[in-house]
N, C-alpha and C positions, 0 to 999 in steps of 0.2 A: 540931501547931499546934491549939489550942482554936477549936472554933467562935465567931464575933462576937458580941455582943448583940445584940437588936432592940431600936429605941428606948421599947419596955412593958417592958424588962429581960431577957428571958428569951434562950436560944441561939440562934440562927439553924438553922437545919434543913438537912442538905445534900439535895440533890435527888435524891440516890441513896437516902433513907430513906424507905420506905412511904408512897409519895404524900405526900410535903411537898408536892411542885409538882405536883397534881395539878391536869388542867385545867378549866377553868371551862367550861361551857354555858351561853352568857350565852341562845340561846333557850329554853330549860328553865327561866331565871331571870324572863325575860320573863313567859315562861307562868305561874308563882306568883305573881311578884311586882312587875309589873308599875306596879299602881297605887298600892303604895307606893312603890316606886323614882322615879317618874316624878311625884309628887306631893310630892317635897323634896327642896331641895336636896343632903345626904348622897345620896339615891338617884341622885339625875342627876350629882353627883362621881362613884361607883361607877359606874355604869353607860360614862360616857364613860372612865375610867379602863383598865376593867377588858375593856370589851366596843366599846369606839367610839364615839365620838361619832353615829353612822347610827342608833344601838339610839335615842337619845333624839327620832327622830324619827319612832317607831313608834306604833301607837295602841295604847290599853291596849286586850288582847285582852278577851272579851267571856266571863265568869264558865260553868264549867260547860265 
């Protein structure tokens, strides 16, 4: 059986291949990227998607 498309065209990935599904550390995401994520909407979609809706009640941490 062929792998499926994703909706950008391309195969779908099985999860047994070299971290396709590798997992996300949404506090390590926080800590980068924090006050872009949390200052548009695209970032607060990801963020509650990917990490919870709890991460978008966090304060952007403090530079440094």
């Amino acid at each position: 059986m062929d792998a499926p498309n994703t909706t950008a065209g391309g195969k779908l990935l099985s999860c047994a291949m070299d971290d396709a599904c590798s997992t996300l550390d949404c506090d390590a995401v926080m800590k980068d990227y924090a006050d872009a994520l949390l200052t548009s909407q695209e970032g607060e979609d990801f963020l509650a998607h990917y990490c919870g809706v709890q991460y978008l009640q966090r304060p952007i941490p403090a530079p440094g």
